[in-house]
Structure formats: structure tokens, C-alpha cells
BALOBA-1460 file (C-alpha; in Angstrom, 3 decimals):
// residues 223
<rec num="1" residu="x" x="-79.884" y="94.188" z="22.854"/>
<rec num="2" residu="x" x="-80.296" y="97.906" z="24.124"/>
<rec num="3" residu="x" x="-83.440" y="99.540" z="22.501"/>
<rec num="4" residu="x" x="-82.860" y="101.936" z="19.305"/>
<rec num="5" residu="x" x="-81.326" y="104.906" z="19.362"/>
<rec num="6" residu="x" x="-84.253" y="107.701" z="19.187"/>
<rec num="7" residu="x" x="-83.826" y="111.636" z="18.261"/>
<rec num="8" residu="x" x="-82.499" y="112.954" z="21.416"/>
<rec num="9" residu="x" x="-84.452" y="115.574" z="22.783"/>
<rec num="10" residu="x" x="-81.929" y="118.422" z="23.087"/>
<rec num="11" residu="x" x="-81.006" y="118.662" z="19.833"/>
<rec num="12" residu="x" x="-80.190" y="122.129" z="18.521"/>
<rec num="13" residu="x" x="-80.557" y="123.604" z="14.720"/>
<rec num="14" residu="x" x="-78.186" y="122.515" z="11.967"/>
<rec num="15" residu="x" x="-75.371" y="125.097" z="11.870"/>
<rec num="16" residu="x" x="-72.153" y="123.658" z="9.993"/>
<rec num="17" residu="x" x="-70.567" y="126.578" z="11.713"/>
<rec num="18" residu="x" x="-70.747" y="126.048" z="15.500"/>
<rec num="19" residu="x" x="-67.792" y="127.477" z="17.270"/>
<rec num="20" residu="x" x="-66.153" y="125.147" z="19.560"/>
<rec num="21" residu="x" x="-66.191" y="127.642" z="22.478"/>
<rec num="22" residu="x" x="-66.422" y="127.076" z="26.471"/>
<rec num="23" residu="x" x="-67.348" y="130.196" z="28.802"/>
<rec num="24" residu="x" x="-67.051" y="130.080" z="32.420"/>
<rec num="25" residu="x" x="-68.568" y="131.781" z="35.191"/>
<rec num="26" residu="x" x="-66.645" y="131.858" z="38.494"/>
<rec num="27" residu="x" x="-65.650" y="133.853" z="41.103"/>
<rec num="28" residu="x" x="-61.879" y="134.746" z="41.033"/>
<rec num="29" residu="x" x="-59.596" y="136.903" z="43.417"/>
<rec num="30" residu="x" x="-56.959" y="138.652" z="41.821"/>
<rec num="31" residu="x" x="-53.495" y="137.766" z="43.019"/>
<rec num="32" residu="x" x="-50.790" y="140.411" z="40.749"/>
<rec num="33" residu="x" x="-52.101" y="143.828" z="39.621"/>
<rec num="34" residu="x" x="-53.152" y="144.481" z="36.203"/>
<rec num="35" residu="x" x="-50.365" y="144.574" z="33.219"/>
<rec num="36" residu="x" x="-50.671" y="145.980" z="29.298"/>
<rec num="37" residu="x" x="-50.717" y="142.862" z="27.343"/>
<rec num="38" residu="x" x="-49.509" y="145.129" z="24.564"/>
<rec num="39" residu="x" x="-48.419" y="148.688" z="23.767"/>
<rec num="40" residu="x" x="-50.577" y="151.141" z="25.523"/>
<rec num="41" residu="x" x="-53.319" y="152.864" z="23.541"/>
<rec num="42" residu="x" x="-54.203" y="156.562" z="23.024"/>
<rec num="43" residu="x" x="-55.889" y="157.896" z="26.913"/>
<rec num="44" residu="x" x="-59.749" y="156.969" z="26.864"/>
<rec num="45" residu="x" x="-58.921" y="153.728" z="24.884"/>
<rec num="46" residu="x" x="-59.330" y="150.414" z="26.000"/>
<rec num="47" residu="x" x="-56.511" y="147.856" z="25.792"/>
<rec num="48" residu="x" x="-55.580" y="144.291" z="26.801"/>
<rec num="49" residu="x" x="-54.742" y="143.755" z="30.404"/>
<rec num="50" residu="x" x="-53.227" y="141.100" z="32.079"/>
<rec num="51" residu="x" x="-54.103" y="140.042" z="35.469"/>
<rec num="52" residu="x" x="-52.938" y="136.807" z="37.213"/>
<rec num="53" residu="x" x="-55.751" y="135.109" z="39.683"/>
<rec num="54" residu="x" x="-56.890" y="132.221" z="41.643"/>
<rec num="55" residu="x" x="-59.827" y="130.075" z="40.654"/>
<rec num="56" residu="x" x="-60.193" y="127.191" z="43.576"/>
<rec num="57" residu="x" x="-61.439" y="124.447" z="42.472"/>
<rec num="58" residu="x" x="-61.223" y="120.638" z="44.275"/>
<rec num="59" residu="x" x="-58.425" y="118.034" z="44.963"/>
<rec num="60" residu="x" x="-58.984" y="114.042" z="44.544"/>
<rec num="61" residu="x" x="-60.567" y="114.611" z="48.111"/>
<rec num="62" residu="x" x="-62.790" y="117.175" z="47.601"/>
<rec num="63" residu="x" x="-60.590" y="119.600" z="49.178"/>
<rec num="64" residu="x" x="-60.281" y="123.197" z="47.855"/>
<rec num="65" residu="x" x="-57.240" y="123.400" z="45.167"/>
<rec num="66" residu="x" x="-56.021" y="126.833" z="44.385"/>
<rec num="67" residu="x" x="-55.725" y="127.216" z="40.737"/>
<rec num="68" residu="x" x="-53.856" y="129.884" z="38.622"/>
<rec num="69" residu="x" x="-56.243" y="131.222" z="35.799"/>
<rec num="70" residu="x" x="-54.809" y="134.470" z="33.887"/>
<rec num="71" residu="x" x="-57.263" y="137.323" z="33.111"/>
<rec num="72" residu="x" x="-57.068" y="139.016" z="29.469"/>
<rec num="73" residu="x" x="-59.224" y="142.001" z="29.894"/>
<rec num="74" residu="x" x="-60.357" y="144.059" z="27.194"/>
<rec num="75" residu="x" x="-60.995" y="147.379" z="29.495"/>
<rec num="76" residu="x" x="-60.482" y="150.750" z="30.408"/>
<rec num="77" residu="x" x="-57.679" y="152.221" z="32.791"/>
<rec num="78" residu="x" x="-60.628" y="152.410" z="35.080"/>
<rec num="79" residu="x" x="-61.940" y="148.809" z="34.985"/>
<rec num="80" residu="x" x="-58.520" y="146.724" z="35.399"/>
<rec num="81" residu="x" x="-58.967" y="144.139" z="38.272"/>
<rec num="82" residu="x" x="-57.359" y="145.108" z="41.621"/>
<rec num="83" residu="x" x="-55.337" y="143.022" z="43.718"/>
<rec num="84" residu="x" x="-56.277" y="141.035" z="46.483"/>
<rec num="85" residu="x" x="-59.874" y="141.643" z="45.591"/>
<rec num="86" residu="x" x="-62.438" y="139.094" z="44.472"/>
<rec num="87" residu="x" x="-64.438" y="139.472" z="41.367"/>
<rec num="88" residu="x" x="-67.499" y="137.382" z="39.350"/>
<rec num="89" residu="x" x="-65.959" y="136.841" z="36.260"/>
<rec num="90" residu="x" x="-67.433" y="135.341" z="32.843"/>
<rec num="91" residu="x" x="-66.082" y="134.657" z="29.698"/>
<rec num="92" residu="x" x="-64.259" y="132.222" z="27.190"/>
<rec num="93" residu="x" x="-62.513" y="130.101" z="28.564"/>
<rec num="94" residu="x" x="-58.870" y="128.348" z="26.823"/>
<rec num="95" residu="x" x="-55.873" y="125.989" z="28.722"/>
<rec num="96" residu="x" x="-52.576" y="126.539" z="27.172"/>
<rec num="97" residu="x" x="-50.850" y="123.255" z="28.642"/>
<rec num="98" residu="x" x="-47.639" y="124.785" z="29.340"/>
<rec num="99" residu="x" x="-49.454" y="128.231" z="31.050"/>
<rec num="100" residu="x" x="-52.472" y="127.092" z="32.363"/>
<rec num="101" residu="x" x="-56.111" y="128.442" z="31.775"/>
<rec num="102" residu="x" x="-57.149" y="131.704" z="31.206"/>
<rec num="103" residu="x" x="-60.132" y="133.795" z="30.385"/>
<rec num="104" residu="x" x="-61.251" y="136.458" z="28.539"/>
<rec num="105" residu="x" x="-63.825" y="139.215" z="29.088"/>
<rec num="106" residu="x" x="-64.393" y="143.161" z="29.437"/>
<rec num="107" residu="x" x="-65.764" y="145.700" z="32.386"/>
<rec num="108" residu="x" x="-69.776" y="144.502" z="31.413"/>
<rec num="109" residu="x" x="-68.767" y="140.541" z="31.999"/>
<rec num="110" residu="x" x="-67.211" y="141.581" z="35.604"/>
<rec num="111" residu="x" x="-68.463" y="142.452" z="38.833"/>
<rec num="112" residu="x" x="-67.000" y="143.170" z="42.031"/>
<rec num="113" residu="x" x="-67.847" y="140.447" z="44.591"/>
<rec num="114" residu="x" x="-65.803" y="141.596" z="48.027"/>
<rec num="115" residu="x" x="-62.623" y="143.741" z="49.174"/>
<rec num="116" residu="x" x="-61.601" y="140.372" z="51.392"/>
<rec num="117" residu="x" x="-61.304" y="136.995" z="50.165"/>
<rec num="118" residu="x" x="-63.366" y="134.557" z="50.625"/>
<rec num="119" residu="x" x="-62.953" y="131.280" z="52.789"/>
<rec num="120" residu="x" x="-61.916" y="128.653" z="49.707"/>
<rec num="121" residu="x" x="-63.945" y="125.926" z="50.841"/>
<rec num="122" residu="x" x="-67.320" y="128.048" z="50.209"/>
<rec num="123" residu="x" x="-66.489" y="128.634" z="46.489"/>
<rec num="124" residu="x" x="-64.489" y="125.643" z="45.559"/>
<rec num="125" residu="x" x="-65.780" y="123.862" z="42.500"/>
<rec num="126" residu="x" x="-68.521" y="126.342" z="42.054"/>
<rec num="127" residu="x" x="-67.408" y="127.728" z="38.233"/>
<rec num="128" residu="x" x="-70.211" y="127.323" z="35.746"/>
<rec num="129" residu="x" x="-69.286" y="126.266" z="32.241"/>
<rec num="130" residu="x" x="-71.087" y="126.049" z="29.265"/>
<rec num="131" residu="x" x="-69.709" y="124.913" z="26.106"/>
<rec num="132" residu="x" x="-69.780" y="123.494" z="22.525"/>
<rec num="133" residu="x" x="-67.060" y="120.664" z="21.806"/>
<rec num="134" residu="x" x="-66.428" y="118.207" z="19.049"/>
<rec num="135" residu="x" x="-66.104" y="114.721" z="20.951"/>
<rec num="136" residu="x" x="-62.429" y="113.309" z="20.484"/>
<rec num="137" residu="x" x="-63.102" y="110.339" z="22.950"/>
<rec num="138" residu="x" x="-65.912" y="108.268" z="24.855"/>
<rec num="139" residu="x" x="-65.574" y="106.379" z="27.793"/>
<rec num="140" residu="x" x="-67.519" y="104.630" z="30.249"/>
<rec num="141" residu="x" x="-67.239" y="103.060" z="33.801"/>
<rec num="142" residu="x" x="-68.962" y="101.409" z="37.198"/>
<rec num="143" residu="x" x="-70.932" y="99.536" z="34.863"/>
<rec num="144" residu="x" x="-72.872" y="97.059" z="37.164"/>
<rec num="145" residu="x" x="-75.657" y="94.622" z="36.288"/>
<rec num="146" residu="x" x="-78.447" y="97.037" z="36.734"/>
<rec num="147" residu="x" x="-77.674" y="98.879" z="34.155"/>
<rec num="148" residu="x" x="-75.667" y="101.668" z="36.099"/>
<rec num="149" residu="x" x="-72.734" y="103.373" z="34.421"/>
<rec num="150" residu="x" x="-70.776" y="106.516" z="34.071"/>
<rec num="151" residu="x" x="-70.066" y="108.306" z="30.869"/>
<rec num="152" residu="x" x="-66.909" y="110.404" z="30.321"/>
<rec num="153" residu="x" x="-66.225" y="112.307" z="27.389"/>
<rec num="154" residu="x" x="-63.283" y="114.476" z="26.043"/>
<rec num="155" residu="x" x="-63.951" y="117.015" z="23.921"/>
<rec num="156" residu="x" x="-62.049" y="119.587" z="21.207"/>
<rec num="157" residu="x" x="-63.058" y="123.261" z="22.107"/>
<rec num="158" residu="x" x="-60.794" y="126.402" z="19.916"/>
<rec num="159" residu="x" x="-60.030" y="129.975" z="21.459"/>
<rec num="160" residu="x" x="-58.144" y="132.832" z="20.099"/>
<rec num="161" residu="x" x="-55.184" y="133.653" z="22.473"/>
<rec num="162" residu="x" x="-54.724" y="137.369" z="22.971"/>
<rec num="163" residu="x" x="-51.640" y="136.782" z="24.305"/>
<rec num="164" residu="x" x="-49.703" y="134.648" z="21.877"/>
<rec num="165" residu="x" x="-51.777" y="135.702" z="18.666"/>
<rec num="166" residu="x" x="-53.375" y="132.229" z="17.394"/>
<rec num="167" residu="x" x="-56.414" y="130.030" z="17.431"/>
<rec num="168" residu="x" x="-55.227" y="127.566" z="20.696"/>
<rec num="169" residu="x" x="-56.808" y="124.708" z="20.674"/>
<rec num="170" residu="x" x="-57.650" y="122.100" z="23.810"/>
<rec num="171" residu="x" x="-59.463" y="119.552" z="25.783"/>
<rec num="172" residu="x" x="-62.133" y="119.531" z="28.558"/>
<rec num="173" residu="x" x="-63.050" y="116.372" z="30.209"/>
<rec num="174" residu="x" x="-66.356" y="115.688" z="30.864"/>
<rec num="175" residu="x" x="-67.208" y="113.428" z="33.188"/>
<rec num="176" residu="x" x="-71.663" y="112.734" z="33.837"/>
<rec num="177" residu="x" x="-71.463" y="110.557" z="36.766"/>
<rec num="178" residu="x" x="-74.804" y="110.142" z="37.963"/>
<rec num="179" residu="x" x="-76.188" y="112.687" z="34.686"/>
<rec num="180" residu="x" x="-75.025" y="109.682" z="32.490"/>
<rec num="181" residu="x" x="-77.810" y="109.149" z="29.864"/>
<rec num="182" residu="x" x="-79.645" y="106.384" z="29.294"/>
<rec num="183" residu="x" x="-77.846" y="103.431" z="26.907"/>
<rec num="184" residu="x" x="-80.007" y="104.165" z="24.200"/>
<rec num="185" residu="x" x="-78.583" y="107.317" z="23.614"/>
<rec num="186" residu="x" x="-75.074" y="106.260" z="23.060"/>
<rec num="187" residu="x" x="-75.439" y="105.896" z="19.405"/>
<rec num="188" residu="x" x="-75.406" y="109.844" z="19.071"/>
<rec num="189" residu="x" x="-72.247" y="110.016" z="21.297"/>
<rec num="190" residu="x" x="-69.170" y="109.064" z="19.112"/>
<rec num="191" residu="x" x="-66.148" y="110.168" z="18.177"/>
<rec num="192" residu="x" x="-66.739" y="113.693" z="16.378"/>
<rec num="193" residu="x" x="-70.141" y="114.723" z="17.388"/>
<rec num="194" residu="x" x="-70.627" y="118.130" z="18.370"/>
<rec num="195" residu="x" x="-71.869" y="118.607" z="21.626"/>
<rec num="196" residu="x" x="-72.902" y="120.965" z="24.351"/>
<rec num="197" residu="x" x="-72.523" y="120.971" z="27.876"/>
<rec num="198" residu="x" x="-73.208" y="122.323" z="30.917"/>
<rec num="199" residu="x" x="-72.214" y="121.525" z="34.607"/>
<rec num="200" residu="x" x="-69.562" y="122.807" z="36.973"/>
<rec num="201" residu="x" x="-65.724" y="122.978" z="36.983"/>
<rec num="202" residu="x" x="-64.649" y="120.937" z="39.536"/>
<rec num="203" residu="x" x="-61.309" y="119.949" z="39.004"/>
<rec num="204" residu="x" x="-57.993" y="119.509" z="36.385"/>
<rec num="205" residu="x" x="-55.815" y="117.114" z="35.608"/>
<rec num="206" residu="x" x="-52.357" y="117.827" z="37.298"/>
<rec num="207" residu="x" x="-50.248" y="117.258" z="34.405"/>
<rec num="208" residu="x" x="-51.882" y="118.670" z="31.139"/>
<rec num="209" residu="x" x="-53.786" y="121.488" z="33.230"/>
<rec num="210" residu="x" x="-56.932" y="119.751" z="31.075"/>
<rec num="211" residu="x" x="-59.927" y="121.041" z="33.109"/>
<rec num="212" residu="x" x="-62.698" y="118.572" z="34.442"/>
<rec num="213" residu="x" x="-66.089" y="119.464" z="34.445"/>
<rec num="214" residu="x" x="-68.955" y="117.683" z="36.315"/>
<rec num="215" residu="x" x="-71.675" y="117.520" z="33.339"/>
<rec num="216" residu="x" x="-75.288" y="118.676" z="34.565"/>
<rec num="217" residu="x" x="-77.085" y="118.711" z="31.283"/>
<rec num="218" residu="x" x="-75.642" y="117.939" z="27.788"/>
<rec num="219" residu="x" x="-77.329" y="118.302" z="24.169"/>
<rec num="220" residu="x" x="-76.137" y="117.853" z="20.463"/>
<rec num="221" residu="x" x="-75.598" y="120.164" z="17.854"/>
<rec num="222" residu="x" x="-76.244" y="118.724" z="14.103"/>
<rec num="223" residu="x" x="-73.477" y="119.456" z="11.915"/>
């Protein structure tokens, strides 16, 4: 019989509210130059830009995997991304399974990182994510008599799409690995719990775009 479920520890304040957002932090290099998403405003205005770039992530073999992730910036004439340089980038986060993932964010949630791009292999897998999902499905693996497993979870997260005009919303897979908590915790991991995460982008699924994340630290939020 595994022990009773206890209070976990990183429990957050009731909030019936949460948004189901995910923000990234990751070092992209631009690969188009910078578009109007929509009619151009008044000069001094900002406006939505489009800019295609690469985020690299990792391949089944830990190999760097070049990854398309569109830019919506909210900025200036002044502040649009330039091509063929590299750039620290945070901000929500969506994946549009037809498009891929993009990101949002404005000039103070940028910074330029280098003129020249870096080699892949020192920045693959390196994007930080933090989120708040509703759980949609548990899973579990390498469970071995000691008591060793592996916890996966796939969670609902919600953006607004600047681009198309409505609330998108999408899965992140979550996989703990070696992070998996203990057994007695599993009773506050179901179906529908609202969670947070943290841990690094390491990877997507080829098909659905769906990106993976390698969980650091989790906690719950009670709804």
C-alpha cells in the first residue's frame, strides 16, 4: 500500500482564475526580417511584427534540431528583430499544430545576444519554460522493483493568437524523468489538476509540433 497522500509542499493560493499560460526564455536567431502583422500604425506607434526564427532544440539523440518558432512583436520601427542576428527572447509561448510555435513579447522582453550565430550544439535544449497547465493525461514508466519510475504528464495551456485573432489552445508534454515525485504524491496528480512547471524545452514531437519539456520543479495550483 503506498503511504497517504500528504499536502504537497508547493502548493500555491486558491485562485479559480489561473491562466493556463507557458512563457519561455530562449535564445533565438532571426532567420526572415521583420513583417507588419497588420496595417501599419500612425509614425511613433508601435505595431505587431512578424519575424520568423530558429529555436534549436534536441533530436531522439541528443543532437541539435533546428526548430522554426515565429516572433509576434509588439514594438517600435526601431526595435524589430534583425536578420541573421541572435537575440534572448522571453515571452508566452503557443503551438498552432499546423504553423508551429510562436512567441510573443515587446523591445523590454528582448535583448541582443550576438551579430554571428552561435554554434547549435552550445544552446540546444537550453529554453526555460515556466508554466500553468490543467493536466489532460498522466503517465508513468521504467517502473522497477525499487520503487523507480518516470512520470509524464500532458497538460492544457490557452494563448491569444495575434495572428489569427482567437484564444488557441494546446498541449505541452511534460516529461520528470529523474524529478519524478515520490508515489505518495500521485493522488494530487490526476486528470484536471492545475499545475505548474518548470524545466527546460528540450524537444517536440515531430508530428503535432507538441513541445516537450524536461520538468525541473513542478507545484499545484488549488482551483
Amino acid at each position: 500500500m503506498p503511504p497517504k497522500a500528504r499536502p504537497p509542499s508547493a502548493s500555491v493560493a486558491d485562485n479559480s482564475m489561473t491562466p493556463l499560460t507557458a512563457k519561455i526564455s530562449a535564445i533565438i536567431t532571426a532567420t526572415s526580417d521583420a513583417m507588419f502583422l497588420r496595417l501599419r500604425l500612425p509614425d511613433g506607434g508601435a505595431a505587431w511584427h512578424q519575424t520568423e526564427t530558429e529555436l534549436i532544440l534536441k533530436d531522439q539523440r541528443g543532437q541539435p534540431l533546428v526548430c522554426n518558432l515565429t516572433a509576434y512583436g509588439l514594438l517600435m520601427a526601431d526595435d524589430v528583430l534583425t536578420r541573421d542576428y541572435t537575440y534572448h527572447i522571453h515571452g508566452p509561448v503557443g503551438v498552432d499544430p499546423d504553423s508551429g510555435a510562436f512567441i510573443k513579447h515587446s523591445y523590454i522582453t528582448q535583448s541582443l545576444v550576438a551579430t554571428v550565430k552561435p554554434q547549435e550544439a552550445h544552446i540546444a535544449g537550453k529554453a526555460w519554460i515556466s508554466s500553468t497547465g490543467k493536466v489532460i493525461q498522466v503517465a508513468w514508466d521504467n517502473v522497477s522493483e525499487e520503487g523507480e519510475w518516470h512520470l509524464t504528464v500532458q497538460a492544457e495551456h490557452e494563448i491569444f493568437d495575434p495572428e489569427k485573432r482567437t484564444t488557441l489552445h494546446f498541449a505541452i508534454t511534460y516529461c520528470f524523468g529523474h524529478f519524478s515525485p515520490e508515489l505518495s504524491e500521485m493522488d494530487n496528480i490526476q486528470v484536471n489538476t492545475v499545475m505548474r512547471f518548470e524545466g527546460l524545452v528540450t524537444s517536440k514531437h515531430p508530428e503535432s509540433n507538441e513541445l516537450i519539456v524536461q520538468v525541473l520543479s513542478h507545484g499545484f495550483v488549488v482551483v
